[in-house]
C-alpha positions in Angstrom: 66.1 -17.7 -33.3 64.2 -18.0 -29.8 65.5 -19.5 -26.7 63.2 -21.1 -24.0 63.9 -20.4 -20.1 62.5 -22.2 -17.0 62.8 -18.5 -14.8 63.8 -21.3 -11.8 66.1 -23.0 -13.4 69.8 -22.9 -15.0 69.8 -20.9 -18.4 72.4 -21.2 -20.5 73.8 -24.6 -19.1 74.5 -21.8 -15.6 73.7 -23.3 -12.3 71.2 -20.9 -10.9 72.6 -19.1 -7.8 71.4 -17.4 -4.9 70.8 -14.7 -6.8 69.3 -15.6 -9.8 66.6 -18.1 -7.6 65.6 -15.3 -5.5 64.2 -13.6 -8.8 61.6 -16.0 -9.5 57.7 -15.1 -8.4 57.1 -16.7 -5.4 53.0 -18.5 -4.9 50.8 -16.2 -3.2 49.0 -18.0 -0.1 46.3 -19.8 -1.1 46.7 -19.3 -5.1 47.7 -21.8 -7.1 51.0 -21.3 -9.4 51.1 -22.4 -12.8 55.4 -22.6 -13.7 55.7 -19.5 -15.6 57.3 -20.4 -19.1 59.2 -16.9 -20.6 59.9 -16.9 -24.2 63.2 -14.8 -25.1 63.7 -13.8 -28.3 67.9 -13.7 -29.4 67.2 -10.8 -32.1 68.6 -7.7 -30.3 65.7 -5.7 -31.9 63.1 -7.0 -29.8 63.6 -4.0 -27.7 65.2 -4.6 -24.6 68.7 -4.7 -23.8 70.6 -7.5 -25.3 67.3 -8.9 -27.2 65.0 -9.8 -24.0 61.7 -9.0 -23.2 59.4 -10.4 -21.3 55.5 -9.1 -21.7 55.2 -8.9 -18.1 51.8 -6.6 -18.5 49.9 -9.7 -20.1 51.4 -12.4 -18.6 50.7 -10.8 -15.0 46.9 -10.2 -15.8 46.6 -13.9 -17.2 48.2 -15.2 -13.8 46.1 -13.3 -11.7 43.0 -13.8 -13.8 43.6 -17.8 -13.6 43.9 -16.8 -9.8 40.1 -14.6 -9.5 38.2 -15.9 -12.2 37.1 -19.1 -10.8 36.9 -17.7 -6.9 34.7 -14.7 -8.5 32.6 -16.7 -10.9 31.6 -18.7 -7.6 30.8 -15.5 -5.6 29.0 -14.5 -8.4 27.2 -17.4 -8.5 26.0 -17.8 -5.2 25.0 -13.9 -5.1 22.4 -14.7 -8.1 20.8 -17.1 -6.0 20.6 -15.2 -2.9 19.0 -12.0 -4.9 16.9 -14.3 -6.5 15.3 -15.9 -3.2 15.6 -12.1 -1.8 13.1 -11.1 -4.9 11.0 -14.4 -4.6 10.6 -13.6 -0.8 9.4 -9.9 -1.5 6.7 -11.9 -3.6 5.4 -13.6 -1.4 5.1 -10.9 0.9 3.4 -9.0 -1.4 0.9 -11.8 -2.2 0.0 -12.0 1.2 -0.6 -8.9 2.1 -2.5 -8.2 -0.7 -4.9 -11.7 0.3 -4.6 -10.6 3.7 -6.3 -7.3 2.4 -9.6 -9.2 0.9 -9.9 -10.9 4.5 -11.2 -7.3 6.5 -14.0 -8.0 4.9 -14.3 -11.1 6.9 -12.6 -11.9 9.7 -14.7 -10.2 12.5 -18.3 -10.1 13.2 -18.3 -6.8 13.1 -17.8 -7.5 8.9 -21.3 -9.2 8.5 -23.3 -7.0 10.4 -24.1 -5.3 7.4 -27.8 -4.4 6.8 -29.8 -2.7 3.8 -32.9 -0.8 4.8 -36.1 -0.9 1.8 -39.4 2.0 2.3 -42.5 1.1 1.5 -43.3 4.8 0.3 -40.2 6.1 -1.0 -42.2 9.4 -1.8 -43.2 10.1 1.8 -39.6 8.6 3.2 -36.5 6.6 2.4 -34.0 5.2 5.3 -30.5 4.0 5.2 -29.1 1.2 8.0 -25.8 0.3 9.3 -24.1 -1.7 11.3 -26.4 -3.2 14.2 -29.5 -2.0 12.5 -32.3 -4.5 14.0 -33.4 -6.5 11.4 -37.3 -6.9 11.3 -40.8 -5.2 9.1 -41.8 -1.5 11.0 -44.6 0.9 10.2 -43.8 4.0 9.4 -46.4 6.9 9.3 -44.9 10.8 8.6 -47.7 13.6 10.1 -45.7 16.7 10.2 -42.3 17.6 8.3 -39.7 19.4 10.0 -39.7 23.1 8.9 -37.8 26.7 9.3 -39.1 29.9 9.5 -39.7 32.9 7.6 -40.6 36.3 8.1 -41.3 38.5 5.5 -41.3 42.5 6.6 -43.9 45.2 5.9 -43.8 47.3 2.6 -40.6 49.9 2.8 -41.5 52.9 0.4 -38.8 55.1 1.0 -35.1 55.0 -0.1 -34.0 55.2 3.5 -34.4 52.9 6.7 -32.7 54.5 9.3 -29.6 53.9 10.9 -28.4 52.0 14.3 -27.6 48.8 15.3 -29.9 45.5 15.3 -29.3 42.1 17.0 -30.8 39.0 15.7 -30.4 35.6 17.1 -31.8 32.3 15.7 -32.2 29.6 18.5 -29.7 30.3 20.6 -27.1 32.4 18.7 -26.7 36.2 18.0 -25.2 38.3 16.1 -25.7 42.1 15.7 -25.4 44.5 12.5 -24.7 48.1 12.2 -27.2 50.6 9.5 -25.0 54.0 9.0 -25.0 56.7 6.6 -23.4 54.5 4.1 -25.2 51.4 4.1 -29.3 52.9 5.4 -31.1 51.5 2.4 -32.8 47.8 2.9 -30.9 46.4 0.0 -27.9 47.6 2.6 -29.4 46.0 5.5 -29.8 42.7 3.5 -26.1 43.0 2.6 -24.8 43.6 6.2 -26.9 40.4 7.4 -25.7 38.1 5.0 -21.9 39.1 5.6 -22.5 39.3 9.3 -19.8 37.4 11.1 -20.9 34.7 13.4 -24.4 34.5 11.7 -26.2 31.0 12.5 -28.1 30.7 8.8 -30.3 34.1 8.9 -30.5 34.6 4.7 -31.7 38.2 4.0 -32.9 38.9 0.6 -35.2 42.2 -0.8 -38.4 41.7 -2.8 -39.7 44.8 -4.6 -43.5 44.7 -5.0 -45.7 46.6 -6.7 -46.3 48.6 -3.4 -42.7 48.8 -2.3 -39.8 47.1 -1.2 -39.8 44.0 1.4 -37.0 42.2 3.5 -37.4 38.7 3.9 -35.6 37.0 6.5 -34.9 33.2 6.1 -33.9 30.9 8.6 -31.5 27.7 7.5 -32.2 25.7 9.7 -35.2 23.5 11.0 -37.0 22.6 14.4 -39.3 24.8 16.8 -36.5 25.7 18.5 -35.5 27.6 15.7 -37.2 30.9 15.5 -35.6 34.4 14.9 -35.5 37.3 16.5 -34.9 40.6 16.0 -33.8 44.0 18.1 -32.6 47.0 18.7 -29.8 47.5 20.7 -28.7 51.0 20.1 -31.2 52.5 22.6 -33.0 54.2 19.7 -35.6 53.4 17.3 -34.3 54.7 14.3 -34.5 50.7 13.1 -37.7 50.1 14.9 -39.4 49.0 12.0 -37.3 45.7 11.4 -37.1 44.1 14.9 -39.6 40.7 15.3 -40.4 39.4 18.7 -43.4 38.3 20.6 -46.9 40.2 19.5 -44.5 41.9 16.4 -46.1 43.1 13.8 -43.6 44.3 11.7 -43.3 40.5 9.6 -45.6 38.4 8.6 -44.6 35.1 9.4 -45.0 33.1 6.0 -43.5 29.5 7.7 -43.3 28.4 10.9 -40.0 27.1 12.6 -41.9 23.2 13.0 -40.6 20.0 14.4 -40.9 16.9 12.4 -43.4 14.0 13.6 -43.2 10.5 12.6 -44.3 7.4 14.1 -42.2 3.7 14.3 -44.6 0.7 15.2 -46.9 3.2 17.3 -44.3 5.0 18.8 -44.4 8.7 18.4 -41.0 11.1 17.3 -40.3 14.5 16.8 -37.4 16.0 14.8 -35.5 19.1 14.2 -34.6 17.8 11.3 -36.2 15.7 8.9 -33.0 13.8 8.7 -33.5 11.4 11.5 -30.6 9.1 13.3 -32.3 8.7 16.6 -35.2 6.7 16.3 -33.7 3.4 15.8 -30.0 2.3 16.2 -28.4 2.4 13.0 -31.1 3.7 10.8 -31.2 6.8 9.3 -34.6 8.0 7.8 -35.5 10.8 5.8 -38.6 12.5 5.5 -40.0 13.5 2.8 -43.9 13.8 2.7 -46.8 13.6 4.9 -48.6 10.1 5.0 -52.1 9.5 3.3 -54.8 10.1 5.6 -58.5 8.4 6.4 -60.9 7.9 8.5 -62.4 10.5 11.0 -60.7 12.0 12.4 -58.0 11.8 9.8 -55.4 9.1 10.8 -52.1 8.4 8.8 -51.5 5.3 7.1 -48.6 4.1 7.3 -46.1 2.6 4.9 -43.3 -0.5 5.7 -39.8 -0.6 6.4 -37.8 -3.8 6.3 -34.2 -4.1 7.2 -32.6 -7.0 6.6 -29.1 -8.6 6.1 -27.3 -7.0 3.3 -26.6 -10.6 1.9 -25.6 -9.0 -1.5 -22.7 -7.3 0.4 -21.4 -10.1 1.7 -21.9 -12.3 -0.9 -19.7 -10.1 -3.0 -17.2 -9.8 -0.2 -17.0 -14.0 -0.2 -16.5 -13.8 -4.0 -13.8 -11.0 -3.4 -11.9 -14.0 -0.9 -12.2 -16.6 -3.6 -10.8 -14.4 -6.0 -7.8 -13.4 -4.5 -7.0 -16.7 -2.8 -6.8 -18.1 -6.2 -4.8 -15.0 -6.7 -2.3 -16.3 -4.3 -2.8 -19.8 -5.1 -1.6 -18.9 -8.6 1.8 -16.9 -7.0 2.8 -19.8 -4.2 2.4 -22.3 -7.3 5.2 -20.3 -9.1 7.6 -19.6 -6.1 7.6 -23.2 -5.1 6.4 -25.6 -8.0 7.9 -26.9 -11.1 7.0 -26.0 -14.6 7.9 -29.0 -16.5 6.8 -27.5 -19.7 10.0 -25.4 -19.2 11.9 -27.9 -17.2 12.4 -24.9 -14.5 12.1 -24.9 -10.5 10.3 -21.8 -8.9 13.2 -19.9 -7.0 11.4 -21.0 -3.5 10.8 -24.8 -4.7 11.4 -26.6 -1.4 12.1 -23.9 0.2 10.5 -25.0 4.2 9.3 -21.7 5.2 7.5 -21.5 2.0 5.6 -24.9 2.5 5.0 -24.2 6.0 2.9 -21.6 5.0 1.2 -23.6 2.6 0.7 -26.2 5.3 -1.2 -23.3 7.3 -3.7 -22.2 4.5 -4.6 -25.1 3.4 -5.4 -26.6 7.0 -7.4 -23.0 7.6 -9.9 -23.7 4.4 -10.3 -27.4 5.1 -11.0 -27.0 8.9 -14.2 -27.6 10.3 -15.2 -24.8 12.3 -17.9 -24.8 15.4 -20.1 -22.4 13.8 -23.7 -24.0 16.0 -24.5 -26.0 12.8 -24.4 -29.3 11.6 -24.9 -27.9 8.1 -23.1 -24.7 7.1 -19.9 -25.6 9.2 -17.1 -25.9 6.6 -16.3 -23.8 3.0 -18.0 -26.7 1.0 -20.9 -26.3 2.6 -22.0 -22.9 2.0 -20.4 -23.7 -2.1 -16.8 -23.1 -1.7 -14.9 -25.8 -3.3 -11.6 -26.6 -4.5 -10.6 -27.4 -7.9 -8.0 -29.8 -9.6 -5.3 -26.9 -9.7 -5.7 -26.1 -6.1 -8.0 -23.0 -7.0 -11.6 -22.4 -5.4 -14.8 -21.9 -6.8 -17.8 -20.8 -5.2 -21.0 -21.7 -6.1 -23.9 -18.3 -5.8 -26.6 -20.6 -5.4 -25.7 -22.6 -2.7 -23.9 -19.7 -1.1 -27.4 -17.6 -1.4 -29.3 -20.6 0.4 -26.8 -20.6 3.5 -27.4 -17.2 4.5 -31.1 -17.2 3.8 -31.4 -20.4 6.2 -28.9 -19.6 8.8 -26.9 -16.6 8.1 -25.3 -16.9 11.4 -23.9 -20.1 10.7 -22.1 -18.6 7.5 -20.8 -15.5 9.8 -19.5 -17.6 12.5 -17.8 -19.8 9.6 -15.9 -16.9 8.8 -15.2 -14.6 11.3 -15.4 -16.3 14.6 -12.4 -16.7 16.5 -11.3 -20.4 14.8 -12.9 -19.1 11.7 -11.5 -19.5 8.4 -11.0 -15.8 7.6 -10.4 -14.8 11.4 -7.6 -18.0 11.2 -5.8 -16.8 7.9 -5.5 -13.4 9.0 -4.0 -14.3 12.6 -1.2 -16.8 10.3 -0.6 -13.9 8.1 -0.3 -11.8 10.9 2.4 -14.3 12.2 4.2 -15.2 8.9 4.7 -11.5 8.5 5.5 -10.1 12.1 8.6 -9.4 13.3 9.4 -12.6 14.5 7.4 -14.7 11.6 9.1 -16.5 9.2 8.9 -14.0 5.7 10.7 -11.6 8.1 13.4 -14.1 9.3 14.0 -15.6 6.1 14.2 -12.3 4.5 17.0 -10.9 7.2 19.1 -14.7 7.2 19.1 -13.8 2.9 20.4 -10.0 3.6 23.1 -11.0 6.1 24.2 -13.7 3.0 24.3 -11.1 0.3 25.9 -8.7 2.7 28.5 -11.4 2.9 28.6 -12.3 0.0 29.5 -8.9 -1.4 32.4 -8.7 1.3 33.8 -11.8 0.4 34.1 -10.1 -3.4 35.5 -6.6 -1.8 38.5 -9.0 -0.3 39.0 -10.9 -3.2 39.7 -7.4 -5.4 41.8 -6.0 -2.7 44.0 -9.9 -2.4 44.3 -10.2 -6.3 45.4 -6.3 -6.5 48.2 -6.9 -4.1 49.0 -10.4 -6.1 49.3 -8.2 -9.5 51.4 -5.7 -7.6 53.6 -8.5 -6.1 54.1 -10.3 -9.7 54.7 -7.4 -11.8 57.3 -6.2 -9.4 59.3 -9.6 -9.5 58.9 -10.4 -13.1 60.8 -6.8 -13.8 63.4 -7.8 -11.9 63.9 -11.2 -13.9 63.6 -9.2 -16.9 65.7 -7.4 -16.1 68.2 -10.3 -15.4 67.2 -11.9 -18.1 68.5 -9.2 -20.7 71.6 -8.9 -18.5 72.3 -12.4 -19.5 71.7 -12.3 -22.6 73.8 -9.7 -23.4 76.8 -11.6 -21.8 75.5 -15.0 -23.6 76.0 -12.6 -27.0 79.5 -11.1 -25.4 80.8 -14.4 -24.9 79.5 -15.7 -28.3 81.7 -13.2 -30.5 84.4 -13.5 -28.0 84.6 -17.3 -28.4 84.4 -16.6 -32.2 87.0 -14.2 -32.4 89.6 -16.8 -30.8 92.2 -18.3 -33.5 91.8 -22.1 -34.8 93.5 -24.7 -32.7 95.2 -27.1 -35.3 95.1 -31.0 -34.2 97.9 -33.6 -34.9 96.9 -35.6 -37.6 97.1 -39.8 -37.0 100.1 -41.5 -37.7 
């Protein structure tokens, strides 16, 4: 047999007193109680003193859990959404940047002064142009390559040279070389050029000929002002034979150090090198041959160079901008839109900051821009267009016309200053800056989740001290509890033990 007790209220037909009220778990601020209902059981083996026991373990834990649970799930709740719109937001950073990325290629004028340079005679010369190169047809005529010299020594028949020091210089460097005892053979001399430190480009390398052995001294480099020399320096002549100067007749000189010479449109040039930057701003030719000659005397015929706009370049680069504005297209469309095949909302779906800069792209691509022409002035008119889904196509052909008739217009429609490239960039620029809205937005979500997990940090710490606080006072009533029952039992085999009280019968 069980009894029920109300822990607030009289048990055993007892008028709670001070005592016994004082025992009963008070409501936490702010939680709400539910009436605690204790089951005591009358069988004595139930464990505890008299027959009472209260679980206070798990009916503490389901108090306090009817407490946190819902305030939690709520916390919970809202933190999911705020690292959701944290994760969206890094998104649509990403995508940005990453379309901000394909607009260098764009946004200044700098980006379409791109030029490709075509020989006539690639045999006798090729050229390369960059940035600034003047477009336009030029004649081109090659009558002299750019060489470097080479000596090559008289015949050495013996095993020896000599020893002492020699100093040879090419242009306008030196360097000197020391012939002793242990190095006075030419194939030693040869060796102690080639490792000399601070040589220019002299090359030494021995020849053995029928009639003996030569040294031949090779110069890397190219030009007339080029030449080598050769002394002694050691006051002797015990290396006589190897020094080359003026009137020497100790080399034979088997190429002349030579200057390049080339003419532009008429115009006359000579080269050190037959790898010319000089000549024209942005063009780099190289020589390679000597022109055809006719006529008497012999003049050189020259051969065409055309540089022109390097449209296929740019016409890649526009293609590259189409591709990853649909690119971004795709990932705005998925923040903020609604998949009703799925009957789910994009985790930025009205989000203002979001359509904002929606509201800036899409004014930037439909703007008119004062580009000097009536014709090419907006993306559809150089075959940009946009497509039912909000994506852009562009169209080669029409794209290939524009710059062909006025590839100005289509620079200016890009990357001048309201240009459509040059505009994007400068919103992006803004959107993402330390001021712009992504950044905002992003620091507003932090702050949240930073609050958010504070608000959980509290809640822990207020339902550990609630658990503390119940388990302590439902001991005591315990506690109490068993006391009474104990007397309740006492008083029950007292009562029993008392002897029969015989009424008077009725008359």
């Amino acid at each position: 047999m069980s009894t029920t007790i109300d822990p607030t209220s009289s048990s055993l037909g007892v008028a709670p007193t001070a005592s016994t009220a004082a025992l009963a778990p008070s409501a936490a601020a702010g939680v709400a109680q539910t009436q605690p209902v204790v089951s005591v059981a009358s069988n004595s083996s139930s464990g505890a003193a008299g027959g009472s026991v209260i679980d206070v373990s798990n009916l503490v834990s389901e108090l306090v859990a009817a407490t946190e649970d819902p305030q939690q799930t709520l916390i919970n709740n809202q933190t999911q959404q705020v690292t959701s719109q944290i994760s969206a937001l890094g998104t649509l950073k990403g995508a940005l940047s990453t379309f901000q990325s394909a607009l260098s290629a764009l946004d200044t004028p700098t980006a379409f002064q791109l030029e490709t340079a075509n020989s006539g005679a690639p045999d006798i010369f090729t050229a390369t142009a960059s940035n600034g190169a003047p477009a336009g047809t030029y004649n081109v005529a090659v009558t002299a390559l750019a060489s470097a010299q080479q000596l090559l020594s008289n015949a050495v028949s013996g095993s020896t040279i000599g020893t002492g020091t020699l100093q040879l210089s090419l242009g306008g460097t030196s360097f000197s070389v020391t012939v002793n005892s242990s190095n006075d053979t030419l194939e030693g001399l040869a060796a102690a050029i080639n490792s000399a430190a601070g040589n220019p480009g002299i090359g030494a390398t021995v020849l053995q000929g029928a009639d003996g052995s030569y040294l031949l001294l090779s110069s890397s480099q190219t030009g007339a002002a080029n030449t080598i020399q050769v002394t002694e320096t050691d006051g002797g002549n015990g290396l006589a034979a190897f020094t080359y100067g003026s009137g020497s007749t100790n080399y034979t000189q088997e190429a002349a150090a030579q200057d390049a010479a080339f003419s532009i449109s008429g115009v006359n040039f000579t080269s050190p090198s037959n790898t010319v930057t000089s000549a024209m701003n942005g063009v780099t030719l190289t020589l390679l041959g000597l022109s055809p000659t006719s006529g008497t005397p012999p003049t050189a015929t020259p051969a065409t160079l055309s540089i022109a706009n390097d449209t296929t370049t740019i016409t890649s680069n526009i293609q590259s901008f189409v591709t990853a504005y649909n690119t971004l297209q795709s990932t705005l469309v998925q923040l903020g839109g609604f998949d009703s095949s799925t009957d789910t909302a994009g985790p930025m779906m009205d989000d203002p900051g979001l359509e904002n800069i929606q509201s800036q792209i899409q004014q930037a691509l439909y703007s008119i821009v004062d580009t000097g022409s009536t014709t090419y002035n907006t993306l559809a008119s150089v075959g940009i267009t946009t497509n039912s889904d909000g994506s852009l196509s562009l169209n080669s052909a029409t794209l290939s016309a524009a710059l062909n008739s006025n590839f100005s217009a289509v620079s200016q429609l890009f990357s001048s200053s309201s240009g459509v490239a040059a505009s994007l960039n400068s919103d992006i620029n803004n959107v993402l800056g330390p001021n712009g809205a992504v950044t905002t937005e992003g620091q507003t979500l932090t702050a949240q989740e930073n609050s958010l997990t504070q608000q959980s940090q509290q809640l822990q710490t207020q339902m550990a001290a609630l658990s503390a606080s119940m388990t302590q006072q439902y001991s005591a009533l315990n506690a109490l509890l068993s006391s009474l029952q104990s007397t309740s039992s006492y008083l029950t085999q007292a009562f029993a033990s008392l002897p029969q009280v015989q009424g008077t019968p009725n008359a």
